[in-house]
C-alpha positions as CSV (number, residue, x, y, z in Angstrom):
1,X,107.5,135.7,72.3
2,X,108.2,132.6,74.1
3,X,108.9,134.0,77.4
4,X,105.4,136.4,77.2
5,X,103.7,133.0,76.1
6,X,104.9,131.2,79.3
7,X,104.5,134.0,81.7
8,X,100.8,133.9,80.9
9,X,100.1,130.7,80.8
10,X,101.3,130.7,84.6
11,X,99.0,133.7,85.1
12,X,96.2,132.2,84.2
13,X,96.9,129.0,86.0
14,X,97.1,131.0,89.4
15,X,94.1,133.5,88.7
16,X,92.3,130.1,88.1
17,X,93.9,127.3,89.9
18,X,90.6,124.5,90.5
19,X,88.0,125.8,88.3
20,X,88.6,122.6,86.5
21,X,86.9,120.7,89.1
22,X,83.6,121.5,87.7
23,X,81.9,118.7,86.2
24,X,79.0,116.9,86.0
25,X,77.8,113.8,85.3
26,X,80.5,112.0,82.9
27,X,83.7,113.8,83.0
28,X,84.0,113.0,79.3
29,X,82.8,112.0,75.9
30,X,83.7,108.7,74.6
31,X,83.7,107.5,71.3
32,X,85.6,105.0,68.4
33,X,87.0,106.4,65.7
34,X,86.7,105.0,62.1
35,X,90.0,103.5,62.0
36,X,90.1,102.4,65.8
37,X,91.2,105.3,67.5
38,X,89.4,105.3,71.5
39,X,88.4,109.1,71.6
40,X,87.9,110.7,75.0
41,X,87.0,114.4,75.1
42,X,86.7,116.5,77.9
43,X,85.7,120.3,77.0
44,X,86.8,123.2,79.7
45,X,86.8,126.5,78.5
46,X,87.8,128.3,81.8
47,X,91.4,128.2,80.8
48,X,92.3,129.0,76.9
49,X,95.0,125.8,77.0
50,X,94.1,122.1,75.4
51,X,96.0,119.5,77.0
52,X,96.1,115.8,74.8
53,X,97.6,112.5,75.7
54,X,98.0,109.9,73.1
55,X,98.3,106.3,74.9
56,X,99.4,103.5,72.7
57,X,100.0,100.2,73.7
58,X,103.1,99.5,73.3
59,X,104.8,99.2,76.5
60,X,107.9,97.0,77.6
61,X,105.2,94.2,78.3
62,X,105.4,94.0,74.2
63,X,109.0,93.7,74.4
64,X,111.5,90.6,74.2
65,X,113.5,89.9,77.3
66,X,116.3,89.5,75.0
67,X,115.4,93.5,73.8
68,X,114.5,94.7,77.1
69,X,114.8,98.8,76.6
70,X,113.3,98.6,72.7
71,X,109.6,100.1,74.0
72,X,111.0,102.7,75.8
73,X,114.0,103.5,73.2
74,X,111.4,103.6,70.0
75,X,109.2,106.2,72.6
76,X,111.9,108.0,73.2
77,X,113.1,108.3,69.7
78,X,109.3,109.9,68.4
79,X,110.2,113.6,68.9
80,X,114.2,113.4,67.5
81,X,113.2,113.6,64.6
82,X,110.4,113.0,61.5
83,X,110.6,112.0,58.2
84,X,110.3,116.2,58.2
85,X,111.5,118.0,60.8
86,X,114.6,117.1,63.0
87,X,114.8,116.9,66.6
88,X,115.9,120.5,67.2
89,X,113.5,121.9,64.6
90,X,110.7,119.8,67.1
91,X,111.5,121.3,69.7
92,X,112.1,124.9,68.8
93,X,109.0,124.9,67.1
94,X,107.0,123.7,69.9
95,X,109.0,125.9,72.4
96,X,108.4,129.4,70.4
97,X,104.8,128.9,71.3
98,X,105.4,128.2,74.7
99,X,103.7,124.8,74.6
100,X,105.1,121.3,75.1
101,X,105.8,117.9,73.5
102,X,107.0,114.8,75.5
103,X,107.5,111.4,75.2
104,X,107.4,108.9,77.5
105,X,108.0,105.1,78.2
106,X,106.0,102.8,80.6
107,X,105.4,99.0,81.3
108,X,101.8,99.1,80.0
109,X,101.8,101.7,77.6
110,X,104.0,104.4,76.0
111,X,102.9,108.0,76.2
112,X,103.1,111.4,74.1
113,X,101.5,114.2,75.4
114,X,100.9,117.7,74.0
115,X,99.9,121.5,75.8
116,X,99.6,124.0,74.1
117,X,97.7,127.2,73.8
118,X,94.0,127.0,72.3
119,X,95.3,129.5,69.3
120,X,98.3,127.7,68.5
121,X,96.2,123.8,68.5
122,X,96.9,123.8,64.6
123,X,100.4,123.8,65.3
124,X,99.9,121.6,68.5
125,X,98.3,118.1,65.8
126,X,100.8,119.4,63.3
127,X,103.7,118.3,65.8
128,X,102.2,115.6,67.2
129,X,100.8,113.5,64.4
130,X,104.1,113.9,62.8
131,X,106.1,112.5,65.3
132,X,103.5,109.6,65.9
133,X,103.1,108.9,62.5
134,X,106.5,110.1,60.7
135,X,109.3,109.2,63.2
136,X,112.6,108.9,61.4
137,X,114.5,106.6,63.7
138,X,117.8,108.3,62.7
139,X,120.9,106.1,63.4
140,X,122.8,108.9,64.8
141,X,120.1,109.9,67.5
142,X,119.5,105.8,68.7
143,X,123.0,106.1,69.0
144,X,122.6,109.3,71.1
145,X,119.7,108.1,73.2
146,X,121.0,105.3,73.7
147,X,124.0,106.4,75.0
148,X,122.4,108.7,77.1
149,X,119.9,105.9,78.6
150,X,123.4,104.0,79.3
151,X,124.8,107.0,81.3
152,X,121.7,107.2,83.1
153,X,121.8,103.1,84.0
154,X,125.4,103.2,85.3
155,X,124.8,106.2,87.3
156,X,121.5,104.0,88.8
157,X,124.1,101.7,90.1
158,X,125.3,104.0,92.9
159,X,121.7,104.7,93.6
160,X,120.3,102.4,96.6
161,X,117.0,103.2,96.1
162,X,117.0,102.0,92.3
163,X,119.0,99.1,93.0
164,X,116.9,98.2,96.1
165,X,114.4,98.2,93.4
166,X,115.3,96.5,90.8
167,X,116.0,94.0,92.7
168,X,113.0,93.4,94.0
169,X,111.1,93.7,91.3
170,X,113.2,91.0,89.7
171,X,112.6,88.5,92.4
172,X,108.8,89.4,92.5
173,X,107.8,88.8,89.0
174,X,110.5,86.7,87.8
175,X,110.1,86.4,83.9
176,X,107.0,88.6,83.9
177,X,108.3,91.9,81.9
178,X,107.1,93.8,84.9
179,X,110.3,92.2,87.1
180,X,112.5,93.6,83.8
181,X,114.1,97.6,83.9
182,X,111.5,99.6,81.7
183,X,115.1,101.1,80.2
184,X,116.4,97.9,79.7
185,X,120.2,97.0,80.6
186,X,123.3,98.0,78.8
187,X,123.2,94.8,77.4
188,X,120.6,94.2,76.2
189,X,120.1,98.1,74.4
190,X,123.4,97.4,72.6
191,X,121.4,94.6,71.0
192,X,118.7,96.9,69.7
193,X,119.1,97.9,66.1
194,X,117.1,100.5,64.1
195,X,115.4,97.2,62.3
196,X,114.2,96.0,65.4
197,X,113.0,99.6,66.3
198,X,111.3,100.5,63.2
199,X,109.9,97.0,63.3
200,X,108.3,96.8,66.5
201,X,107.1,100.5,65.4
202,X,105.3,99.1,62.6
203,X,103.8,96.2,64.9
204,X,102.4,98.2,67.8
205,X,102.2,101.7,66.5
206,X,98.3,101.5,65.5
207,X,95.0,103.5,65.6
208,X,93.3,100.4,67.1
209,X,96.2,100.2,69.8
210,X,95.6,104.0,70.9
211,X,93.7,106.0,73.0
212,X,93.6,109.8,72.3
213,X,92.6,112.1,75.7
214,X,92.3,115.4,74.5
215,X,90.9,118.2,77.6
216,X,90.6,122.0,77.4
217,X,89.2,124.4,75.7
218,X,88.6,123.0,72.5
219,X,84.8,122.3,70.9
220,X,83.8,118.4,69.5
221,X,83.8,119.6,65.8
222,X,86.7,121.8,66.3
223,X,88.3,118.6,67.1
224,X,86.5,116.5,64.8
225,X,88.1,118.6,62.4
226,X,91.3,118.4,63.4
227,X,91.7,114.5,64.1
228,X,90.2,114.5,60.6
229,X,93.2,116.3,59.1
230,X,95.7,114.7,61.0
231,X,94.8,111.3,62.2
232,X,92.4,110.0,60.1
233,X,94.8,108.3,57.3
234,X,96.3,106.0,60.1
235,X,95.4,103.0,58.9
236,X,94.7,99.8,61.8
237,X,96.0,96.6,61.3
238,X,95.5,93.4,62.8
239,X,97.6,93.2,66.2
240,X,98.4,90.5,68.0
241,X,97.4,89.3,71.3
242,X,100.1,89.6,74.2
243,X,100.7,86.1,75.5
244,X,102.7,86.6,79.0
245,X,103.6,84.4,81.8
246,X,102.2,84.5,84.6
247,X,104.2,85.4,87.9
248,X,104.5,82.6,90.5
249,X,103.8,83.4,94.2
250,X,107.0,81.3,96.0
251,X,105.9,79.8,98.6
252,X,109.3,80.4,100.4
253,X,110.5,83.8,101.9
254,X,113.3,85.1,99.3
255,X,116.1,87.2,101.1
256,X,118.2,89.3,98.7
257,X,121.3,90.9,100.6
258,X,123.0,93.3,98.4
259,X,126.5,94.7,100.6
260,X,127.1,98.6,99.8
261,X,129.1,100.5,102.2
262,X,126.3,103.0,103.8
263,X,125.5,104.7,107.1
264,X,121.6,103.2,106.6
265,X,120.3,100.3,105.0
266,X,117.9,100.4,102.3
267,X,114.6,97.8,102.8
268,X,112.3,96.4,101.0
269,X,109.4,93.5,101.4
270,X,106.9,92.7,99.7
271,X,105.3,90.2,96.9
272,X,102.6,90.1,94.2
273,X,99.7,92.0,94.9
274,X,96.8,92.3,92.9
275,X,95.2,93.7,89.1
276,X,93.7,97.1,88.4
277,X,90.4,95.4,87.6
278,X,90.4,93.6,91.0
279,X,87.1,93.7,92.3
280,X,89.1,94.0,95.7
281,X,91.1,97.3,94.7
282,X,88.8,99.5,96.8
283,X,89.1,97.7,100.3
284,X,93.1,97.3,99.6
285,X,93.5,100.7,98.9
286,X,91.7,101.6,102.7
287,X,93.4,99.1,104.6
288,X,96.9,99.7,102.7
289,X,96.3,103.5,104.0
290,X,95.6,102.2,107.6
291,X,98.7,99.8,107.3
292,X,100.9,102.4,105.7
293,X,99.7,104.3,102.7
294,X,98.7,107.5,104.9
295,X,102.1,108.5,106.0
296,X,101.7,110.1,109.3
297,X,98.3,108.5,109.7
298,X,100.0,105.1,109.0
299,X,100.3,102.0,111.9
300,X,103.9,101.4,110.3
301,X,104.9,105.4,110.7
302,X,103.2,105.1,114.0
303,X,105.0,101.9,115.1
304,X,108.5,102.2,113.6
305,X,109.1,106.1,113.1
306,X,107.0,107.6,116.3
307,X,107.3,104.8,119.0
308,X,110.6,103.2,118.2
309,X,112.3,106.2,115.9
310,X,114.0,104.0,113.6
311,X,113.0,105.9,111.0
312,X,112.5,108.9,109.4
313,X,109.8,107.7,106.4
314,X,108.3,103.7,106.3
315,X,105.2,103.5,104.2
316,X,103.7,100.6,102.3
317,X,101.9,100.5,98.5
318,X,99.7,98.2,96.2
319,X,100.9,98.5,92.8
320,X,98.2,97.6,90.4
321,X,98.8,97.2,86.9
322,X,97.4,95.7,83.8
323,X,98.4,92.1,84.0
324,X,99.7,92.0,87.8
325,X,100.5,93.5,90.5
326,X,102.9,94.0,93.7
327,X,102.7,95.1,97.0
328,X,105.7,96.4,99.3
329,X,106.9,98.1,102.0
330,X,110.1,100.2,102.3
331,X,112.4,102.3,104.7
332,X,115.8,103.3,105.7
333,X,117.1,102.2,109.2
334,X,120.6,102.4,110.7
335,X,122.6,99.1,109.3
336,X,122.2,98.1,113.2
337,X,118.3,98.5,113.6
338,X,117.4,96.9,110.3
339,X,116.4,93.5,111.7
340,X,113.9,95.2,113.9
341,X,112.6,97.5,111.2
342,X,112.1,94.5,109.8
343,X,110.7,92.2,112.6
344,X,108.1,95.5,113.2
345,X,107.0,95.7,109.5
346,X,106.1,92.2,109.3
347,X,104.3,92.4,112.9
348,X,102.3,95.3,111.8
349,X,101.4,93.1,108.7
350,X,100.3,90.2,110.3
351,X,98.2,92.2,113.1
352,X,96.5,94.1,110.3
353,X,95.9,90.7,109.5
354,X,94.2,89.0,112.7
355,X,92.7,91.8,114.2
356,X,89.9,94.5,112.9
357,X,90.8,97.7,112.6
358,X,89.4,100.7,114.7
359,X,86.2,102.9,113.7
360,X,88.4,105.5,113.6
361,X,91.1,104.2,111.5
362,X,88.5,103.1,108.9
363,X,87.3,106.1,109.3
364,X,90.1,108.6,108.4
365,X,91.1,106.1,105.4
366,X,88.0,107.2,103.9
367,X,87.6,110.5,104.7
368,X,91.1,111.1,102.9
369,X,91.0,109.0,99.9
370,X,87.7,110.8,99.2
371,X,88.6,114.1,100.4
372,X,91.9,114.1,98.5
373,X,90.2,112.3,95.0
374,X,89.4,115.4,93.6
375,X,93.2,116.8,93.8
376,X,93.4,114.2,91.2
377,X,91.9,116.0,88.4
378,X,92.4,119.9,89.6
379,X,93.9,120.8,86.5
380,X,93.5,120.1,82.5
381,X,96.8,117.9,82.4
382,X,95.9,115.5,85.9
383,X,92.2,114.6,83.7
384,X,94.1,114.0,80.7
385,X,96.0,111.3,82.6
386,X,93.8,110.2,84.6
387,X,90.7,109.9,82.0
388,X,93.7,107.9,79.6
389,X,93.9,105.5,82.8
390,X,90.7,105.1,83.4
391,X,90.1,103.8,80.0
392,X,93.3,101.6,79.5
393,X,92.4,99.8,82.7
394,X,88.6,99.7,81.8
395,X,87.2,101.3,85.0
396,X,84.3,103.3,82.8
397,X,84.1,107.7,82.9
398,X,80.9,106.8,85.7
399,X,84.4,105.9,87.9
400,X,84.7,109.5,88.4
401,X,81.4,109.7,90.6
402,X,81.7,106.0,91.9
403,X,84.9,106.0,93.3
404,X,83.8,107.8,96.4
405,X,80.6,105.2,96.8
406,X,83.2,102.0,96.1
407,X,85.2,103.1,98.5
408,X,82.3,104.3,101.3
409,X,80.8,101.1,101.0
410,X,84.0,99.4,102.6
411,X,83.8,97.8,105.6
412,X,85.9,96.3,109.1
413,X,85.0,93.1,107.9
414,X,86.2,93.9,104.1
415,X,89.3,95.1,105.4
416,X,90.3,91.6,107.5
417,X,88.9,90.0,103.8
418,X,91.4,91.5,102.3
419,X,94.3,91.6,104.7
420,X,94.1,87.9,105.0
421,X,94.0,87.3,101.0
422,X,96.6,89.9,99.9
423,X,99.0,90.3,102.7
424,X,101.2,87.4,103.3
425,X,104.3,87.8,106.2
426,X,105.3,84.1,105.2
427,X,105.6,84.1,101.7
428,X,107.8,87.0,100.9
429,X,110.5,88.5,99.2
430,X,113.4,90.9,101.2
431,X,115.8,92.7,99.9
432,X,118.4,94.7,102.4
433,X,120.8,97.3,100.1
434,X,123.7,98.0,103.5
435,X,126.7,97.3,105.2
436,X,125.7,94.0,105.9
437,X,128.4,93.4,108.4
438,X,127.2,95.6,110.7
439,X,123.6,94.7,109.9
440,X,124.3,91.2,111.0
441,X,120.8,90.3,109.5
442,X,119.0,87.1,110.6
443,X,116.5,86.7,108.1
């Protein structure tokens, strides 16, 4: 049954791969619940599959440095087991219909998200509202995930990449919960306990802290009905307002030089960058595309892959999250070459900078970010997500139709603005994961 269930929900997905693309005017209903729920519904009937993501805000920003790892643990912990069902009985039950139930962590908030045929939907709130509201936080599965998330950690550590990373997310945000491991450290997880899980359950886990994205074929008072069964006793409490430190821009370049024996070194350089809500998001996004968010189309691909071949992927990105925000750009580069990978990114940075870019250039930026918006939301589970963003970060459903204008409207002059303000090649933070004897690095 499972297998038949599977099969054709890939057959329908390739007879009709974009017809969720159609929409018009607000891609989605919005509305508060009763008990403080954030409803957004988005009905598409092409496809008999509902897709729902539940958002709740209770991210590792909610977290104690001390605790780092208890957001994501308690998320983790939702489907292994209700007050009901255990973990296996979860996943068999969800797996039978050929449908799926995950959980995930974040920094900003903690997901669960549900698919699952529109005739087995019944089945699909059953599932979910019980591990929202029933988890069991069983001592023998913290001790499993937990053990697991450990595994995962130490293996991390032979990972240049991740530790290139973490690195430089620690030196860029300091004691801001963004510069701490969403998974925490081995250290700190073997300070959790189930009182301090069930705890920070009972703080964050609310109505009024959740936003509910359901999109498919399902009708507003067949899901009216539903959220009514299911949802509706969830009672919303009082929560408390996140007080977090802000991150300080040094006002010093900070080199972090991490020795690994390795044929390439691993870069990174970057610093803070800027808020989702930023005004400014639009004209970063263009000129971070012209600098080296457009991968081929990119000055840094151009400058240090194509002309000077040192190598094989550079690119550059703007974070933006709820309370902050970073910017960086990374590559790989012989041990040898990495002081000139280095020396190029920051020029490329600093022309960006000083000089206006081409018509062209500005040009191209746009025509891809709009051109490629739409790939965004070509199926039921990309307008769950992104509908569940747009909310969280208070954009409004018209961003759907006014992201292309916001980002039309940019111009040469908007993109120097911006440079200038969010791109400093003084101020900086480094960090180099190589054989740093043969790297011989002068910064």
């Amino acid at each position: 049954m499972k297998k038949i269930q599977i099969c054709i929900l890939l057959f329908l997905c390739l007879l009709f791969p974009f017809h969720t693309l159609s929409y018009a005017g607000s891609i989605a209903q919005r509305e508060i619940l009763d008990n403080g729920i954030t409803l957004l519904h988005s009905e598409k009937t092409v496809l008999p599959i509902v897709t729902v993501v539940v958002a709740i805000k209770a991210g590792s920003v909610a977290e104690t440095p001390e605790k780092a790892g208890l957001a994501n643990l308690t998320a983790d912990l939702l489907n292994e087991g209700t007050k009901t069902r255990s973990s296996k009985e979860i996943s068999d039950a969800i797996e039978f219909v050929g449908g799926s139930l995950n959980t995930s962590g974040g920094a900003d908030y903690i997901t669960v998200s549900l698919s699952v045929l529109k005739k087995d939907i019944e089945l699909g709130f059953d599932l979910l509202s019980d591990v929202i509201l029933n988890p069991a936080f069983s001592d023998d599965e913290i001790k499993r995930r937990k053990t697991s998330i450990k595994n995962s950690i130490i293996q991390q550590k032979e990972e240049p990449d991740v530790i290139v990373s973490k690195a430089f997310y620690e030196a860029v945000f300091g004691k801001h919960p963004y510069g701490r491991p969403v998974e925490g450290t081995e250290e700190t997880l073997d300070r959790i306990t189930r009182e301090d899980i069930s705890a920070f359950y009972k703080e964050h886990y609310l109505p009024n802290n959740t936003i509910i994205t359901v999109v498919g074929d399902i009708s507003k008072s067949e899901l009216t009905s539903l959220l009514e069964r299911y949802f509706m006793n969830w009672r919303k409490k009082v929560s408390k307002e996140m007080l977090l430190p802000p991150p300080v821009f040094e006002d010093k370049p900070k080199v972090i030089k991490i020795q690994k024996a390795l044929t390439q070194a691993n870069i990174m350089l970057g610093h803070l960058g800027i808020k989702r809500d930023n005004p400014d998001y639009y004209a970063v996004s263009v000129m971070n595309y012209i600098l080296g968010g457009g991968g081929f189309a990119s000055r840094l691909m151009d400058n240090i892959r194509d002309n000077k071949g040192l190598a094989y992927d550079v690119h550059s990105t703007f974070s933006a999250n709820k309370y902050s925000g970073s910017f960086q750009a990374g590559l790989q580069t012989k041990n040898e070459s990495a002081n000139t990978a280095i020396e190029e990114t920051l020029k490329e940075m600093e022309r960006i900078r000083t000089e206006q870019v081409t018509d062209k250039e500005l040009g191209d930026a746009k025509s891809y970010l709009t051109g490629s918006f739409p790939l965004r939301i070509d199926s039921n589970r990309k307008i769950a997500a992104f509908l569940t963003s747009v909310e969280f970060y208070g954009l409004g459903l018209d961003y759907v139709d006014n992201y292309r204008k916001f980002i039309e409207a940019v111009t040469k002059d908007d993109i120097l603005r911006v440079a200038r303000k969010y791109l400093n090649t003084k101020n900086y933070v480094l960090v180099v994961v190589g054989d740093l004897e043969k790297a011989v690095l002068k910064y």
